[in-house]
Every structure is written in C-alpha cells, then in structure tokens.
C-alpha positions as CSV (number, residue, x, y, z in Angstrom):
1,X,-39.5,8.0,-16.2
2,X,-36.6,10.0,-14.8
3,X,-36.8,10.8,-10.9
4,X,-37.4,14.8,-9.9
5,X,-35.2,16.2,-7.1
6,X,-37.9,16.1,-4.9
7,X,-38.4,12.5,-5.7
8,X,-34.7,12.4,-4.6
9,X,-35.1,14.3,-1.6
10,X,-38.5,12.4,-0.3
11,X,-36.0,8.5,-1.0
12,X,-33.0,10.3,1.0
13,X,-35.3,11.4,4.0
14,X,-37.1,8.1,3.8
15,X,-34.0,6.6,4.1
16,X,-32.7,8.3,7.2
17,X,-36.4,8.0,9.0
18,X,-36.3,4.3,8.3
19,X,-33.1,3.2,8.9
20,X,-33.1,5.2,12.1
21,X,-30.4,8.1,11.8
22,X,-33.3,10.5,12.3
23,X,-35.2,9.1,15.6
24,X,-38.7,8.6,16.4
25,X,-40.1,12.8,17.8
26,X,-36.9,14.0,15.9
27,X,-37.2,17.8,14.9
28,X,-36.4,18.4,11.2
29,X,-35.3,21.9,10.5
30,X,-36.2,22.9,6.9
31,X,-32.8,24.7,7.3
32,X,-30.8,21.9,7.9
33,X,-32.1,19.2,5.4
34,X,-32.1,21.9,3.3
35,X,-27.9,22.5,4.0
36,X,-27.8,18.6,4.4
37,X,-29.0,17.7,1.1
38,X,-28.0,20.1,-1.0
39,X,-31.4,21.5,-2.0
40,X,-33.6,24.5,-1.8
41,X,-36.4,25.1,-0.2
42,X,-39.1,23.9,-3.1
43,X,-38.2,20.6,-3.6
44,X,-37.9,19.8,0.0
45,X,-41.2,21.2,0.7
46,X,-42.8,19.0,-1.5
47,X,-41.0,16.1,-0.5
48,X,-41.8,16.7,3.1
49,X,-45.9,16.9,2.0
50,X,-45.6,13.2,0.0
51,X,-43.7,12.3,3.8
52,X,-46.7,13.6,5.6
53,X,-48.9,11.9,3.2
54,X,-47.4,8.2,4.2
55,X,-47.8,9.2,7.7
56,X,-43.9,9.2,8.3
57,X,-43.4,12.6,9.6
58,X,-45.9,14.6,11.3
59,X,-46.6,18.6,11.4
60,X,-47.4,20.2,14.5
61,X,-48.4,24.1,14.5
62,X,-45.7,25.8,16.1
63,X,-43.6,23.3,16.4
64,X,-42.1,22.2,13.0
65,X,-42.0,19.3,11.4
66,X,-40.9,15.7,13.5
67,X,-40.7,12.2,12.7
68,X,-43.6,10.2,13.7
69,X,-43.8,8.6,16.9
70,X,-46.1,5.4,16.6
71,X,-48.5,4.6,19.8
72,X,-48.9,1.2,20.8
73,X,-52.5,1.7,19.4
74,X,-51.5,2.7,15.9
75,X,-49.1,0.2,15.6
76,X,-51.5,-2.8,16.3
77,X,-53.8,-1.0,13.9
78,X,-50.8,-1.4,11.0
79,X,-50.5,-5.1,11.8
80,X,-54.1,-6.0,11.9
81,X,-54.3,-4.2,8.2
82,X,-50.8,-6.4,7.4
83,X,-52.3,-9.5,8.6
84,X,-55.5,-9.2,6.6
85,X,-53.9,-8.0,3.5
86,X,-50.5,-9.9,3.5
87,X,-52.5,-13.5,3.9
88,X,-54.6,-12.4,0.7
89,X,-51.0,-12.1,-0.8
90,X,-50.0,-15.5,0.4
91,X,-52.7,-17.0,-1.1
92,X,-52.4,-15.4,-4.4
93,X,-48.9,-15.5,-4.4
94,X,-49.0,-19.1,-3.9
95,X,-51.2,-19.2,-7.6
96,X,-48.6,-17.0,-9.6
97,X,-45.1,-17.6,-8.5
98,X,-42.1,-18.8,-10.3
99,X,-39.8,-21.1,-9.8
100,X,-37.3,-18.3,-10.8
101,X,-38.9,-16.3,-8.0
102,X,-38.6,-19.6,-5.4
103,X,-35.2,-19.6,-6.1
104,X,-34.8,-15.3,-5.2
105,X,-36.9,-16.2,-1.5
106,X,-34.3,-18.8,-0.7
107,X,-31.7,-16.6,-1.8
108,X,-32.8,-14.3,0.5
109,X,-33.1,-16.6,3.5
110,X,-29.7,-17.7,2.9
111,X,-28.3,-14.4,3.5
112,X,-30.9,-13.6,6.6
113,X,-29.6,-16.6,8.5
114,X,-25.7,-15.4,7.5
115,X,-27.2,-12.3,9.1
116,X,-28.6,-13.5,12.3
117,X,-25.5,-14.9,12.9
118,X,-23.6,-11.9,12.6
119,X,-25.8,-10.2,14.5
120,X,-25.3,-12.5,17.8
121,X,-29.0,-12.9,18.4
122,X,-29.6,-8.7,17.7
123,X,-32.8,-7.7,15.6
124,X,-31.9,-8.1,12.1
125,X,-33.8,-5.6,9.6
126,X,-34.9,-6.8,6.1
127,X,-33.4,-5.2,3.0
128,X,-35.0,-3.2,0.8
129,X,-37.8,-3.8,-1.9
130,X,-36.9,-6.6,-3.5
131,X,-34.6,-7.8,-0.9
132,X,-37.6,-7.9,2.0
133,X,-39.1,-10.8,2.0
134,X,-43.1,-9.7,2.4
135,X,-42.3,-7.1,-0.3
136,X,-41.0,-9.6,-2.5
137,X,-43.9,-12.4,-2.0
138,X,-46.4,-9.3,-2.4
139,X,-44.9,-8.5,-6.0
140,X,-45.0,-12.3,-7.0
141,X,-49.1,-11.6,-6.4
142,X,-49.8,-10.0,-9.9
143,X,-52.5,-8.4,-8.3
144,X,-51.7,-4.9,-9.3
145,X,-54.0,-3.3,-6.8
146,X,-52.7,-5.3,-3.6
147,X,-49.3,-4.3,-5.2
148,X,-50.2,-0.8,-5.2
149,X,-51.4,-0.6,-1.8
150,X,-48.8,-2.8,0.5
151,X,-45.6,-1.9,-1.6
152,X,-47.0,1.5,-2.3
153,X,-49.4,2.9,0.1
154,X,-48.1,1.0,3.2
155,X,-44.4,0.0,2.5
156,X,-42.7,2.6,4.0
157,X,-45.4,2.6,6.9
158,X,-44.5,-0.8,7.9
159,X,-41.1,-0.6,7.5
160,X,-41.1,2.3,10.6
161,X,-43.4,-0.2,12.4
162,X,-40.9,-2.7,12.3
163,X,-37.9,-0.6,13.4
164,X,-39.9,0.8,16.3
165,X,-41.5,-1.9,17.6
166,X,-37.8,-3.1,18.0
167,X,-37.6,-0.9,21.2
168,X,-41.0,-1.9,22.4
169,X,-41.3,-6.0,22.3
170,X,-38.3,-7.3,24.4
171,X,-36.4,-9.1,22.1
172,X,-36.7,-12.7,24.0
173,X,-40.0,-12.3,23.1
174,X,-39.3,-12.4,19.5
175,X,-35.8,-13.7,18.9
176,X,-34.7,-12.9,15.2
177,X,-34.3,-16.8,14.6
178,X,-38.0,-17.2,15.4
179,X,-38.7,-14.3,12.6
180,X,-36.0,-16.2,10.6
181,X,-38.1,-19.9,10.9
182,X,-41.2,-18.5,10.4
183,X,-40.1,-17.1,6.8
184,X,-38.7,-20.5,6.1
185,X,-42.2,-22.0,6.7
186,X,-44.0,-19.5,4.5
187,X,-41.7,-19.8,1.7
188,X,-42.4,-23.7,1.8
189,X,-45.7,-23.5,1.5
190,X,-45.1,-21.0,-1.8
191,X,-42.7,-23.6,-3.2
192,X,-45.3,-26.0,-3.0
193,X,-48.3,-24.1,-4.7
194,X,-50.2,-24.7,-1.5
195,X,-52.3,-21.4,-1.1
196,X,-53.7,-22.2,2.6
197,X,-50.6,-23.6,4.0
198,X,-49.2,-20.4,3.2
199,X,-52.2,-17.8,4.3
200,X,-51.9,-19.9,7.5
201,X,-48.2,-19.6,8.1
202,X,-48.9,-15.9,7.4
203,X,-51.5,-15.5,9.5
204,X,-49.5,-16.8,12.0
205,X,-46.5,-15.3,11.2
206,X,-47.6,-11.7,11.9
207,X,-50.7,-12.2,13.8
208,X,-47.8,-13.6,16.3
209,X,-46.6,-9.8,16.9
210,X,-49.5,-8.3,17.0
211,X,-50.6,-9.9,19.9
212,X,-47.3,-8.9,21.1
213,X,-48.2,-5.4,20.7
214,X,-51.6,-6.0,22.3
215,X,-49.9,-7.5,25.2
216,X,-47.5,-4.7,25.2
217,X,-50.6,-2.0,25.5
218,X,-52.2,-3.7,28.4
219,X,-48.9,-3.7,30.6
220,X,-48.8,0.2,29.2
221,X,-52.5,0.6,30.5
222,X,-52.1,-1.2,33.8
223,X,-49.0,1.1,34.9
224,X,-51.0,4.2,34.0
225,X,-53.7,2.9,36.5
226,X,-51.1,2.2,39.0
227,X,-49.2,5.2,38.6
228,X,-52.7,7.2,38.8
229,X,-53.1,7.8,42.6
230,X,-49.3,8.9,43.0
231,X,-49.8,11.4,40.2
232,X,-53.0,12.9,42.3
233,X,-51.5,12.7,45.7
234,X,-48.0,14.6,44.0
235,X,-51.0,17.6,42.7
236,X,-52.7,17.7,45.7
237,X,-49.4,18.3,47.6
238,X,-48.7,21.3,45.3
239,X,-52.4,22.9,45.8
C-alpha cells in the first residue's frame, strides 16, 4: 500500500523529533513545517494528530504545538513497560529465530562496536527498524500482537526515551561499551535457543537503566527539598 503525504509528513517530523534537530519543549509553527516541508496545511494537521497520538509532541492551549519533554517519572514508567514486555520477547524470540536472523544481530554488533569506536566513548544511537537491535529481536517473536505494540505502539516512544535520557544519566554511568556488552550477551543466549538466559540478560539489560532513572529522580527530589527553604525565605523577602 502506497504511503499518503501525511504519512510522509508524520516519518519526516518523526525523524527530526527523534534524531534531535527539533529539541525536547521545541515550538512547532504550523507555518514553518508547513514552508519546511513543502505541504499544506491538511496533511500536516493530520500528521501532527497521529504525533500526538504516540505521545511525541504535545498540545498546549494557547501555546501551540511543542515536542514532548519526558519527566523523570514518565520515563521510568516507559522502561518498566520495556522491561516487562521486551523479556516476553526474549523468551519468545529465543523459540522462533533463524539462523539467517543470528547472522543479521551479529551483523549489527559488528557495526555498533565500529561505532563506539568512532565515537571515542560518546553515546552511540541505534539505527533504525531493522537496524535496532530490540526492534529487530522483537520482529524475530512472530507474535504479531507484541509486534504490533513495541514496534508499533511504543517504537517511536522509546526511541525519544533513549535520546533524552542521554542528557539525564551521566554517561560514566552507562558507558556505550557497557550497552554494547550487554547486547552481545543477549544475542548469545538467542543463538543458543536458551529462552531464560535470554529473558534474564534482558531483564538485566534494561532493568539496569531504569534504576538509573530511579536514582536520577531521587537526587531530583532531594534538591527540591533542599532548595525549598531558600525559595520561601526569597518570597518572604518580596512580601
């Protein structure tokens, strides 16, 4: 089935949201994606609804339209969602996949550790669809509702998660070797049919950042406390 222009549109604002040329709070004029793109107004408005829809840009009366800023607490809901659901894919995946498929993982570690290496240590981000690796192991499932909800529903979702928890978890804390390792051990256990090996490395794998996260909201919370009584004693000055 051929794409729509607002299909177009929605992959092309997608795009610039997740690969970060428009910025967490960004404004986005109608106008201007409208002059940027090439479009008018109707398909852009419906691509901007299906954007809303996966939660990547938000609408706030008055104020337009703005790419969504994820708290702390929403992005430690996404990853306790990805940790239940991606182990189930593990599992399954583990039951289903090809050798063929074996062969497409290491492919795509091989060209992960090229890219840590160019990177000098930097966070590296994950291609694309078939070319991220959680995407990938998700498709190798067969379960066609899983499918449908974390390479659907959630993919773009978590692939905002990713990019802004960059600037949130210092990245000594989660070196992109360690990200790079941990793949490695998952796509082991796949290779070698062995379902719980492979929901555990999983498990680990992204229940690892979400504690980061977690630790990441109490610091938050503790400053606000701290910062509390200075905030009073500034109002009560201005009284």
């Amino acid at each position: 089935m051929s794409k729509t222009l607002s299909d177009r549109v929605f992959e092309m604002i997608s795009a610039a949201i997740l690969e970060g040329r428009y910025t967490a709070g960004q404004r986005l004029s109608e106008a201007e994606l409208s002059a940027e793109f090439g479009v008018s107004r109707a398909p852009l408005r419906e691509a901007t609804r299906r954007l809303e829809e996966r939660k990547l840009i938000t609408r706030i009366p008055r104020r337009g339209v703005r790419v969504a800023t994820l708290s702390l607490k929403t992005l430690i809901e996404i990853y306790t969602i990805r940790e239940q659901l991606e182990v189930v894919a593990a599992r399954e995946a583990a039951a289903n996949i090809t050798d063929d498929e074996i062969r497409h993982l290491r492919g795509l570690l091989t060209a992960h550790e090229r890219a840590i290496a160019d990177l000098d240590a930097e966070p590296y981000v994950q291609g694309v669809q078939n070319q991220d690796i959680h995407y990938f192991i998700t498709k190798c499932t067969r379960n066609e509702s899983l499918i449908s909800i974390l390479c659907d529903t959630y993919y773009n979702l978590i692939r905002l998660s990713r990019f802004q928890i960059q600037n949130i978890i210092p990245q000594e804390r989660w070196p992109a070797r360690r990200a790079f390792i941990e793949h490695s051990r998952i796509v082991d256990a796949l290779a070698d049919r062995d379902a719980e090996l492979a929901e555990l490395m999983t498990r680990r794998h992204i229940g690892s950042r979400r504690e980061e996260l977690i630790k990441a909201l109490e610091a938050q919370k503790a400053s606000e406390v701290a910062q509390a009584p200075r905030k009073r004693r500034r109002a009560s000055k201005t009284d």
